[in-house]
N, C-alpha and C positions, 0 to 999 in steps of 0.2 A: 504494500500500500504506500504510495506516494502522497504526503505529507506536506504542506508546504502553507507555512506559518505567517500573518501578514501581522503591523502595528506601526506604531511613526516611531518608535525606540525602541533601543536592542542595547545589550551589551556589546562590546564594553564600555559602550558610552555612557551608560547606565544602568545602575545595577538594583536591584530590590521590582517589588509591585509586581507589575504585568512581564516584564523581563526577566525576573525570577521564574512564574507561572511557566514561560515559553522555553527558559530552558530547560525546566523539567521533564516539558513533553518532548523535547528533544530525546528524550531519553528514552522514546518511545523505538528509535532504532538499535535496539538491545532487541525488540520482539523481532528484527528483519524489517522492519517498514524504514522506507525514505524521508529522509525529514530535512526539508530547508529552510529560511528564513528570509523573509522581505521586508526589511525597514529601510528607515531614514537616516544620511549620514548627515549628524547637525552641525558638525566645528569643521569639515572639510570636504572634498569632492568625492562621489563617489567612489565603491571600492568594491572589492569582490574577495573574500577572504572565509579561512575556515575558522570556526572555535567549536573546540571540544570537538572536532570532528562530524561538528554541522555545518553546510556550505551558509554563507550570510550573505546576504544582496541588499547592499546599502546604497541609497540613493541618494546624489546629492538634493542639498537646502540652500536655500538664500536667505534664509533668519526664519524668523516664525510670526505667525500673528495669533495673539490671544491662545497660546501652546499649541496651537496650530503650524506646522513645517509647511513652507514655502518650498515644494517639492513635485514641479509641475511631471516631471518624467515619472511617478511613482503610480497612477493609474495606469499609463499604459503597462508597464512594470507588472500590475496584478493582473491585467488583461492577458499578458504571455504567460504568466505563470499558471493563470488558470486554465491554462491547454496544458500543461505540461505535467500536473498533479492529479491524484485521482480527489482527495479531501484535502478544500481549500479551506481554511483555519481561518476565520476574520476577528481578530481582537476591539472588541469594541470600546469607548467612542472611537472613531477616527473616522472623519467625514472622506481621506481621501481614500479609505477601501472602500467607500460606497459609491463615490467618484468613478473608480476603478470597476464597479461591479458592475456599475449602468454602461459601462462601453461593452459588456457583453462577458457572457461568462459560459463554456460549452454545456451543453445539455446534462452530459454524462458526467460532469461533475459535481463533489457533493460539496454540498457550502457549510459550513459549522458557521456559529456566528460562538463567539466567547465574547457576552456582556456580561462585563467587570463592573461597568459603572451609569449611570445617567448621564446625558447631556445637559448643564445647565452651565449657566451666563452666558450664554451665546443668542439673546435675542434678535442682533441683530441680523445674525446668518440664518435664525432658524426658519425662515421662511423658506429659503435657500435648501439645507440641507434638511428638516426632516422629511421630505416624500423619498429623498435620496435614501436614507436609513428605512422607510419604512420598504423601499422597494428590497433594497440588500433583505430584512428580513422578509418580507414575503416570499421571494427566493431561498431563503435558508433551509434545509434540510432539517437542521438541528440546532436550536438558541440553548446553549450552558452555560448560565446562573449558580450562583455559588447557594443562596438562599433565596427560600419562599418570601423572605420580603421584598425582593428584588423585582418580580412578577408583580407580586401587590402595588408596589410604588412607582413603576414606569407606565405610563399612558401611552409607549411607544411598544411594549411587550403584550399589554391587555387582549390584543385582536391576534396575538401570535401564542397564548398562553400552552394551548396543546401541543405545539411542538420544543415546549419550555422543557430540561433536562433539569435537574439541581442536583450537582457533584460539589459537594465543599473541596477545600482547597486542603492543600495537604502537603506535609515538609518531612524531612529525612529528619527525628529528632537526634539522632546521634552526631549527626553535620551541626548541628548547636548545642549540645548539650555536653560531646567531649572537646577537650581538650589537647593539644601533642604540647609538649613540654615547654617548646618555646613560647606557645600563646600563653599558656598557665602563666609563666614569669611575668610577661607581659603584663598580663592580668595583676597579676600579685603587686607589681609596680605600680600602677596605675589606683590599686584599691588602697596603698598604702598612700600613694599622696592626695585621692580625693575621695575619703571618708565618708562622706553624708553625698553620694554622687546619684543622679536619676536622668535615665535618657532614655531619647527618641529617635527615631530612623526614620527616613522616609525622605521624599522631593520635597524641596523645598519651595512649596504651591500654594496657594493662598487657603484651598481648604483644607490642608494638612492643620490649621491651625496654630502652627508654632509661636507668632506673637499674644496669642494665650496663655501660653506656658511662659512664655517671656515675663508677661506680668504678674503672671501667678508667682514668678519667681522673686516677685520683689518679697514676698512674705514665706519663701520657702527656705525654711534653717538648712541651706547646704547646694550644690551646685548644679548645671544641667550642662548636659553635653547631646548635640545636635549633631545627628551623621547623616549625609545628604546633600544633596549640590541642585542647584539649581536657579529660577529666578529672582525667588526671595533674598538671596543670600545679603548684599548688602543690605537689603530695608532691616532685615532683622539685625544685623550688626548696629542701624542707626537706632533701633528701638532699644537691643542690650542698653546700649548709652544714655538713649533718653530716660529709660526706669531705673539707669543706676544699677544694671546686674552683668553690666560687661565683662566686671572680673572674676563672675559666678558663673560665666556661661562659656562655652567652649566648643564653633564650629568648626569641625574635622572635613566639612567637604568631603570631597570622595574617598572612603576607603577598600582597600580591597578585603576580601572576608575575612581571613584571620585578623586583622587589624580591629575588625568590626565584632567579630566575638569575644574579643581579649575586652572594647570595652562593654559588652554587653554583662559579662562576667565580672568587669570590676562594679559595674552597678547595684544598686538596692533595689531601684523598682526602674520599672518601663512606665514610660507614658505614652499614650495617643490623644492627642489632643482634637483632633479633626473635628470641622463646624459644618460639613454639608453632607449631604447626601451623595458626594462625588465621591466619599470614604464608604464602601460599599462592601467590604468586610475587613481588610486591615491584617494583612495574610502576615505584617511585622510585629503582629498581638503573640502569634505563634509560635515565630523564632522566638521571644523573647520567653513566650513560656520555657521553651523545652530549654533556654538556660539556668530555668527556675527563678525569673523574674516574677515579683509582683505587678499586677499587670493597672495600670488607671487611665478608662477609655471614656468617649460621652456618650451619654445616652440618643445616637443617633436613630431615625426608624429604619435601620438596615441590621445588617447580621453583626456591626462591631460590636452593640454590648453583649451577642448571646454567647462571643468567644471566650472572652474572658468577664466571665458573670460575677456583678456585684453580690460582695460579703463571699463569695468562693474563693475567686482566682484573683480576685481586686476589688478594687471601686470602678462603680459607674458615676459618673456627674453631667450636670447639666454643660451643654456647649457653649463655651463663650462666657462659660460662668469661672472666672483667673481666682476669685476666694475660695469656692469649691475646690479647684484643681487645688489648689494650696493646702486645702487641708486636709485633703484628700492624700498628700503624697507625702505632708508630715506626719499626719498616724501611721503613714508605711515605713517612714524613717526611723521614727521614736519609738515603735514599737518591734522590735525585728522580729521575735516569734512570730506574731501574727503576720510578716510579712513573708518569712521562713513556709509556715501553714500554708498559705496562698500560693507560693512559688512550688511549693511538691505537689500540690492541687494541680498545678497550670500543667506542671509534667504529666502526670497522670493522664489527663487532659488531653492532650497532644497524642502522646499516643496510643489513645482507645478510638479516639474520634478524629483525629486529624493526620493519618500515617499516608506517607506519601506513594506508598506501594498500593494503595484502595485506590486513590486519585488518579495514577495513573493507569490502571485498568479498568476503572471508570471511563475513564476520557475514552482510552481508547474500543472499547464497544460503543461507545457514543457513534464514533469514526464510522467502526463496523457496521451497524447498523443506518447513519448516514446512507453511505454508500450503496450500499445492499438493498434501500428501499428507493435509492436513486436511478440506478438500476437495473435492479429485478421486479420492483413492485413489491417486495416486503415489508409487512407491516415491524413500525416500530416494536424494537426489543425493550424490555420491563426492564430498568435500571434499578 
Protein backbone atom coordinates (compact mmCIF):
# COMPACT_ATOMS: atom_id res chain seq x y z
CA UNK A 1 0.00 0.00 0.00
CA UNK A 2 1.36 3.38 -1.05
CA UNK A 3 1.04 5.90 1.42
CA UNK A 4 1.79 9.29 0.95
CA UNK A 5 1.23 11.92 3.71
CA UNK A 6 0.26 15.74 2.87
CA UNK A 7 0.58 19.09 5.65
CA UNK A 8 2.31 22.65 5.39
CA UNK A 9 5.14 21.40 8.11
CA UNK A 10 7.39 18.45 8.50
CA UNK A 11 10.25 17.96 10.27
CA UNK A 12 12.90 18.97 10.79
CA UNK A 13 11.63 22.02 10.49
CA UNK A 14 9.50 21.32 13.04
CA UNK A 15 9.14 19.13 15.56
CA UNK A 16 6.03 18.17 18.04
CA UNK A 17 1.99 18.22 17.17
CA UNK A 18 0.94 17.14 13.62
CA UNK A 19 4.71 16.38 12.80
CA UNK A 20 5.05 14.12 15.44
CA UNK A 21 1.51 12.29 14.60
CA UNK A 22 3.02 11.89 10.72
CA UNK A 23 6.14 10.47 11.66
CA UNK A 24 4.61 7.92 13.54
CA UNK A 25 2.61 6.72 10.74
CA UNK A 26 5.66 6.63 8.86
CA UNK A 27 6.38 3.94 10.75
CA UNK A 28 3.67 2.29 9.03
CA UNK A 29 6.52 0.87 6.52
CA UNK A 30 7.79 -1.67 9.18
CA UNK A 31 4.20 -3.58 7.96
CA UNK A 32 5.62 -3.38 3.93
CA UNK A 33 3.46 -0.28 2.86
CA UNK A 34 5.09 2.94 1.17
CA UNK A 35 5.16 5.93 2.93
CA UNK A 36 6.05 9.55 1.78
CA UNK A 37 5.61 12.95 2.78
CA UNK A 38 4.53 16.32 1.18
CA UNK A 39 5.08 19.43 2.94
CA UNK A 40 6.34 22.94 2.99
CA UNK A 41 9.90 24.14 2.99
CA UNK A 42 9.44 27.56 5.13
CA UNK A 43 13.28 29.10 5.62
CA UNK A 44 14.46 28.00 2.12
CA UNK A 45 13.93 26.59 -1.56
CA UNK A 46 12.72 23.41 -2.08
CA UNK A 47 14.22 20.17 -1.45
CA UNK A 48 13.95 16.47 -1.83
CA UNK A 49 15.42 14.42 0.98
CA UNK A 50 15.15 11.33 3.14
CA UNK A 51 14.41 11.07 7.13
CA UNK A 52 14.38 8.10 8.97
CA UNK A 53 14.05 6.54 5.74
CA UNK A 54 10.94 8.24 4.58
CA UNK A 55 11.26 10.13 1.11
CA UNK A 56 10.18 14.12 2.04
CA UNK A 57 8.91 16.51 -0.76
CA UNK A 58 9.21 19.91 0.57
CA UNK A 59 8.02 22.67 -1.35
CA UNK A 60 9.22 25.83 -1.47
CA UNK A 61 7.47 29.26 0.59
CA UNK A 62 7.79 32.82 0.04
CA UNK A 63 6.74 33.63 3.86
CA UNK A 64 3.29 32.92 5.08
CA UNK A 65 0.02 34.61 5.71
CA UNK A 66 -1.95 34.25 8.94
CA UNK A 67 0.27 30.44 9.29
CA UNK A 68 -0.65 30.07 6.18
CA UNK A 69 2.73 29.18 3.48
CA UNK A 70 2.81 31.05 0.48
CA UNK A 71 3.56 27.94 -1.53
CA UNK A 72 1.84 28.21 -4.84
CA UNK A 73 3.75 24.86 -6.48
CA UNK A 74 2.33 22.77 -3.45
CA UNK A 75 -1.38 21.95 -5.01
CA UNK A 76 -0.10 20.86 -8.09
CA UNK A 77 2.46 18.80 -5.99
CA UNK A 78 -0.78 16.89 -4.35
CA UNK A 79 -2.29 16.79 -7.64
CA UNK A 80 0.89 14.36 -8.88
CA UNK A 81 1.03 12.75 -5.81
CA UNK A 82 -2.34 11.66 -5.91
CA UNK A 83 -1.75 9.57 -9.11
CA UNK A 84 1.02 8.20 -7.75
CA UNK A 85 -0.37 6.62 -4.08
CA UNK A 86 -2.81 4.34 -3.47
CA UNK A 87 -4.12 6.35 0.30
CA UNK A 88 -3.78 9.91 0.02
CA UNK A 89 -3.33 11.06 3.93
CA UNK A 90 -4.61 14.97 4.18
CA UNK A 91 -3.67 16.58 7.42
CA UNK A 92 -6.15 18.84 8.25
CA UNK A 93 -6.51 22.48 8.40
CA UNK A 94 -4.42 23.23 5.58
CA UNK A 95 -6.42 25.02 3.00
CA UNK A 96 -3.69 24.22 0.27
CA UNK A 97 -4.57 20.34 0.39
CA UNK A 98 -7.97 21.34 -0.54
CA UNK A 99 -6.58 23.62 -3.17
CA UNK A 100 -4.65 20.78 -4.27
CA UNK A 101 -7.69 18.25 -4.03
CA UNK A 102 -10.01 20.60 -6.33
CA UNK A 103 -7.55 20.32 -9.28
CA UNK A 104 -8.60 16.78 -9.27
CA UNK A 105 -7.79 13.63 -7.49
CA UNK A 106 -7.88 9.84 -9.40
CA UNK A 107 -10.95 7.85 -8.83
CA UNK A 108 -9.12 4.93 -7.40
CA UNK A 109 -7.71 6.63 -4.93
CA UNK A 110 -8.44 6.68 -1.32
CA UNK A 111 -8.53 10.14 0.51
CA UNK A 112 -8.12 9.92 4.40
CA UNK A 113 -8.61 13.25 5.77
CA UNK A 114 -6.75 13.56 9.44
CA UNK A 115 -8.61 16.42 11.31
CA UNK A 116 -6.58 17.45 14.01
CA UNK A 117 -8.14 20.61 14.55
CA UNK A 118 -10.87 23.48 13.53
CA UNK A 119 -10.46 26.34 11.39
CA UNK A 120 -10.83 29.43 13.20
CA UNK A 121 -9.63 33.20 12.75
CA UNK A 122 -9.72 33.19 9.36
CA UNK A 123 -12.93 35.01 8.54
CA UNK A 124 -11.75 36.65 6.06
CA UNK A 125 -10.64 33.66 3.61
CA UNK A 126 -13.41 31.71 4.90
CA UNK A 127 -15.71 32.46 2.34
CA UNK A 128 -12.96 31.44 0.13
CA UNK A 129 -11.97 28.22 1.60
CA UNK A 130 -14.61 26.56 3.24
CA UNK A 131 -16.64 25.00 0.04
CA UNK A 132 -12.90 24.15 -0.74
CA UNK A 133 -12.71 21.96 2.66
CA UNK A 134 -16.13 20.86 2.45
CA UNK A 135 -15.42 19.44 -1.12
CA UNK A 136 -11.99 17.63 0.10
CA UNK A 137 -14.27 16.18 2.64
CA UNK A 138 -17.08 15.09 0.63
CA UNK A 139 -14.54 13.30 -1.27
CA UNK A 140 -12.81 11.72 1.63
CA UNK A 141 -13.01 8.07 2.12
CA UNK A 142 -12.31 8.31 5.77
CA UNK A 143 -12.30 11.67 8.37
CA UNK A 144 -9.93 10.59 11.62
CA UNK A 145 -10.64 12.55 14.70
CA UNK A 146 -8.83 11.86 17.68
CA UNK A 147 -12.22 12.51 19.83
CA UNK A 148 -16.01 12.47 19.95
CA UNK A 149 -15.85 16.19 20.73
CA UNK A 150 -14.20 16.96 17.61
CA UNK A 151 -17.45 15.64 15.47
CA UNK A 152 -19.74 17.59 18.07
CA UNK A 153 -18.00 20.88 17.64
CA UNK A 154 -17.18 21.28 13.99
CA UNK A 155 -20.07 22.45 11.64
CA UNK A 156 -17.72 21.47 8.80
CA UNK A 157 -17.63 17.59 10.13
CA UNK A 158 -21.62 17.45 11.05
CA UNK A 159 -22.90 16.57 7.29
CA UNK A 160 -19.64 14.10 7.14
CA UNK A 161 -20.33 12.47 10.69
CA UNK A 162 -20.74 8.74 9.35
CA UNK A 163 -17.60 8.58 7.63
CA UNK A 164 -16.11 10.17 11.17
CA UNK A 165 -13.33 7.23 12.60
CA UNK A 166 -12.02 8.27 16.33
CA UNK A 167 -8.41 6.75 16.92
CA UNK A 168 -6.93 8.72 19.83
CA UNK A 169 -3.43 9.44 19.51
CA UNK A 170 -0.91 7.41 20.96
CA UNK A 171 3.13 7.66 21.92
CA UNK A 172 5.95 5.04 22.54
CA UNK A 173 5.85 5.74 26.51
CA UNK A 174 9.36 4.33 26.81
CA UNK A 175 10.68 7.17 24.09
CA UNK A 176 9.77 9.56 27.20
CA UNK A 177 9.64 7.95 30.10
CA UNK A 178 13.49 6.27 29.86
CA UNK A 179 16.33 7.79 30.06
CA UNK A 180 20.34 6.69 28.55
CA UNK A 181 22.66 8.13 30.98
CA UNK A 182 23.71 11.04 29.36
CA UNK A 183 20.05 12.73 29.30
CA UNK A 184 19.77 11.59 33.04
CA UNK A 185 22.92 14.00 33.95
CA UNK A 186 21.47 16.40 31.88
CA UNK A 187 18.56 16.05 33.79
CA UNK A 188 20.10 15.90 37.14
CA UNK A 189 21.81 19.23 36.04
CA UNK A 190 19.29 21.11 35.14
CA UNK A 191 16.81 19.87 38.33
CA UNK A 192 19.72 20.81 40.53
CA UNK A 193 19.86 24.56 39.32
CA UNK A 194 16.12 25.05 38.78
CA UNK A 195 14.24 23.64 41.79
CA UNK A 196 10.66 24.89 41.65
CA UNK A 197 10.99 24.52 37.53
CA UNK A 198 7.36 23.96 35.27
CA UNK A 199 7.13 23.69 31.46
CA UNK A 200 5.50 23.72 28.38
CA UNK A 201 6.01 22.47 24.75
CA UNK A 202 4.42 23.22 21.85
CA UNK A 203 4.48 26.37 18.66
CA UNK A 204 4.64 29.18 19.62
CA UNK A 205 0.97 30.32 18.22
CA UNK A 206 -1.38 32.42 19.75
CA UNK A 207 -3.74 29.65 20.83
CA UNK A 208 -1.07 27.66 22.45
CA UNK A 209 -1.78 30.34 25.10
CA UNK A 210 1.64 31.00 26.53
CA UNK A 211 1.34 34.77 27.52
CA UNK A 212 -1.09 33.08 30.05
CA UNK A 213 1.36 31.31 31.63
CA UNK A 214 3.53 34.35 31.31
CA UNK A 215 1.20 36.10 33.73
CA UNK A 216 0.28 33.54 35.77
CA UNK A 217 3.90 33.52 36.36
CA UNK A 218 4.01 36.62 38.00
CA UNK A 219 2.58 34.85 41.07
CA UNK A 220 4.09 31.48 40.58
CA UNK A 221 6.84 30.63 43.41
CA UNK A 222 9.46 29.21 40.85
CA UNK A 223 10.37 29.33 37.09
CA UNK A 224 8.80 28.29 33.51
CA UNK A 225 10.74 27.12 30.73
CA UNK A 226 9.10 27.20 27.18
CA UNK A 227 10.38 24.61 24.39
CA UNK A 228 9.11 25.65 20.94
CA UNK A 229 9.88 28.01 18.18
CA UNK A 230 7.90 29.85 16.22
CA UNK A 231 5.97 33.37 15.62
CA UNK A 232 5.35 34.28 19.15
CA UNK A 233 8.75 34.11 20.17
CA UNK A 234 9.79 37.80 20.49
CA UNK A 235 6.07 39.01 21.72
CA UNK A 236 6.54 36.71 24.59
CA UNK A 237 10.06 37.72 25.34
CA UNK A 238 8.48 41.46 25.23
CA UNK A 239 5.68 40.35 27.61
CA UNK A 240 8.45 38.11 30.13
CA UNK A 241 9.66 42.00 30.47
CA UNK A 242 6.69 43.72 30.67
CA UNK A 243 5.25 41.39 33.87
CA UNK A 244 8.69 41.30 35.23
CA UNK A 245 9.21 37.25 34.99
CA UNK A 246 12.19 37.50 32.37
CA UNK A 247 14.58 36.14 34.68
CA UNK A 248 11.90 33.29 35.66
CA UNK A 249 11.30 32.27 32.25
CA UNK A 250 13.49 30.41 30.00
CA UNK A 251 12.91 30.13 25.88
CA UNK A 252 14.96 27.15 24.56
CA UNK A 253 13.44 27.54 20.91
CA UNK A 254 14.16 24.45 19.04
CA UNK A 255 15.36 21.41 20.79
CA UNK A 256 16.07 18.22 19.58
CA UNK A 257 14.47 15.38 21.63
CA UNK A 258 16.90 14.39 24.15
CA UNK A 259 17.51 17.92 24.98
CA UNK A 260 13.65 18.03 25.29
CA UNK A 261 13.31 15.20 27.66
CA UNK A 262 16.36 16.00 29.98
CA UNK A 263 14.17 19.03 30.52
CA UNK A 264 10.93 17.53 30.78
CA UNK A 265 12.42 15.37 33.59
CA UNK A 266 14.01 18.18 35.36
CA UNK A 267 10.42 19.57 35.73
CA UNK A 268 7.76 19.29 38.55
CA UNK A 269 4.79 19.74 36.58
CA UNK A 270 3.73 20.20 32.76
CA UNK A 271 1.46 22.91 31.77
CA UNK A 272 -0.95 23.42 28.69
CA UNK A 273 -2.13 26.46 28.65
CA UNK A 274 -4.19 26.70 25.28
CA UNK A 275 -7.26 29.24 24.99
CA UNK A 276 -9.07 27.91 21.74
CA UNK A 277 -10.51 25.39 20.28
CA UNK A 278 -7.59 25.09 17.74
CA UNK A 279 -5.83 22.86 20.96
CA UNK A 280 -7.85 19.80 19.89
CA UNK A 281 -6.27 17.24 22.16
CA UNK A 282 -2.62 18.24 23.17
CA UNK A 283 -0.81 14.98 22.13
CA UNK A 284 2.34 17.04 24.48
CA UNK A 285 -0.23 16.38 27.72
CA UNK A 286 1.15 12.71 26.83
CA UNK A 287 4.72 12.97 26.54
CA UNK A 288 4.68 14.61 29.45
CA UNK A 289 2.64 12.13 31.36
CA UNK A 290 4.78 9.18 30.46
CA UNK A 291 7.63 11.29 32.03
CA UNK A 292 5.50 11.20 35.10
CA UNK A 293 4.78 14.99 34.98
CA UNK A 294 1.87 16.47 36.69
CA UNK A 295 -0.18 17.48 34.07
CA UNK A 296 -2.21 21.48 34.38
CA UNK A 297 -4.40 21.85 31.10
CA UNK A 298 -7.84 24.28 30.54
CA UNK A 299 -10.91 23.22 30.48
CA UNK A 300 -11.28 23.56 26.74
CA UNK A 301 -14.69 21.73 24.95
CA UNK A 302 -12.25 19.33 23.10
CA UNK A 303 -10.50 16.16 24.40
CA UNK A 304 -7.53 18.32 26.28
CA UNK A 305 -9.06 18.08 29.71
CA UNK A 306 -10.37 14.38 29.28
CA UNK A 307 -6.28 13.46 28.86
CA UNK A 308 -5.16 14.49 31.71
CA UNK A 309 -8.28 14.62 34.17
CA UNK A 310 -8.65 17.17 36.88
CA UNK A 311 -7.94 15.92 40.70
CA UNK A 312 -6.26 12.58 38.78
CA UNK A 313 -3.54 13.35 36.55
CA UNK A 314 -3.76 17.34 37.29
CA UNK A 315 -5.63 20.26 37.36
CA UNK A 316 -8.12 21.58 34.82
CA UNK A 317 -8.72 25.40 34.92
CA UNK A 318 -10.58 27.86 33.31
CA UNK A 319 -8.75 29.47 29.93
CA UNK A 320 -7.25 32.72 30.17
CA UNK A 321 -7.84 32.50 33.76
CA UNK A 322 -3.39 33.41 34.71
CA UNK A 323 -4.71 33.33 38.88
CA UNK A 324 -6.18 29.98 38.36
CA UNK A 325 -3.00 28.68 36.33
CA UNK A 326 -1.12 30.12 39.31
CA UNK A 327 -2.57 28.39 41.70
CA UNK A 328 -3.04 25.70 40.17
CA UNK A 329 0.77 24.94 39.48
CA UNK A 330 1.71 26.16 43.12
CA UNK A 331 -0.24 23.33 44.94
CA UNK A 332 1.77 21.12 42.21
CA UNK A 333 4.83 22.71 43.41
CA UNK A 334 4.26 22.90 47.35
CA UNK A 335 2.89 19.84 47.52
CA UNK A 336 5.17 17.09 45.80
CA UNK A 337 3.37 13.84 46.90
CA UNK A 338 0.23 14.83 45.48
CA UNK A 339 2.02 15.83 42.58
CA UNK A 340 4.35 12.48 42.73
CA UNK A 341 0.39 10.74 42.86
CA UNK A 342 -0.79 12.58 39.72
CA UNK A 343 2.43 11.81 37.79
CA UNK A 344 2.36 7.72 38.26
CA UNK A 345 -1.53 8.24 37.57
CA UNK A 346 -0.57 10.02 34.10
CA UNK A 347 1.93 6.96 33.43
CA UNK A 348 -0.40 4.54 34.06
CA UNK A 349 -2.51 6.46 31.88
CA UNK A 350 -0.42 6.40 28.89
CA UNK A 351 -0.02 3.30 28.75
CA UNK A 352 -3.41 1.57 29.11
CA UNK A 353 -5.10 4.13 26.98
CA UNK A 354 -2.62 5.92 24.94
CA UNK A 355 0.06 3.12 23.41
CA UNK A 356 1.38 3.81 20.23
CA UNK A 357 1.34 0.28 18.87
CA UNK A 358 -3.10 0.44 19.15
CA UNK A 359 -2.62 3.96 17.16
CA UNK A 360 -0.95 2.66 14.65
CA UNK A 361 -2.88 -0.27 13.73
CA UNK A 362 -5.65 1.62 14.12
CA UNK A 363 -4.72 4.08 11.53
CA UNK A 364 -3.70 1.73 9.46
CA UNK A 365 -7.18 -0.55 8.90
CA UNK A 366 -8.59 2.91 8.75
CA UNK A 367 -6.19 2.99 5.35
CA UNK A 368 -7.22 -0.71 4.60
CA UNK A 369 -10.48 -0.27 4.72
CA UNK A 370 -10.35 3.39 2.85
CA UNK A 371 -9.00 1.77 0.10
CA UNK A 372 -10.82 -1.48 -0.04
CA UNK A 373 -14.36 0.24 0.00
CA UNK A 374 -12.79 2.73 -2.75
CA UNK A 375 -12.21 0.15 -4.70
CA UNK A 376 -14.09 -2.99 -4.30
CA UNK A 377 -17.29 -1.53 -2.99
CA UNK A 378 -16.80 -2.75 0.77
CA UNK A 379 -18.52 -1.74 3.28
CA UNK A 380 -16.61 0.05 6.00
CA UNK A 381 -14.75 -2.15 8.71
CA UNK A 382 -15.82 -1.77 12.60
CA UNK A 383 -12.81 0.12 14.25
Amino acid sequence: MRVTHAYKIFRPDIEGGIPAVMSQLAQLRDCGDQVSVLTVSPNGPARQFELDGTPISAHRSFGEISSMPIAPQFPFALKRAARQCDVLALHAPFPLNDLGMALGVPDDTAVVVHWHAEILGRKAVMPLVAPLVRRTLARADRIVVSDQSIIDGSPFLAPYASKCVIVPYGIALGEWSDLTDSVKKQADALRAKHQRLVISMGRLVPYKGFPVLLKALQRIDGEAVIVGQGSEYQRLQELAAEFGVANRLILTGFLPRDAMKAWLHAAKAFVLPSVTTAEAFGIVQIEAMAAGLPVVNTSLPTAVPTIARDGLEGFTVAPNDSDALANAVNWLLNDPALADRFGAAGRTRVDAEYSEAVFLRRIRQVYVDALESRRGGARPAAI
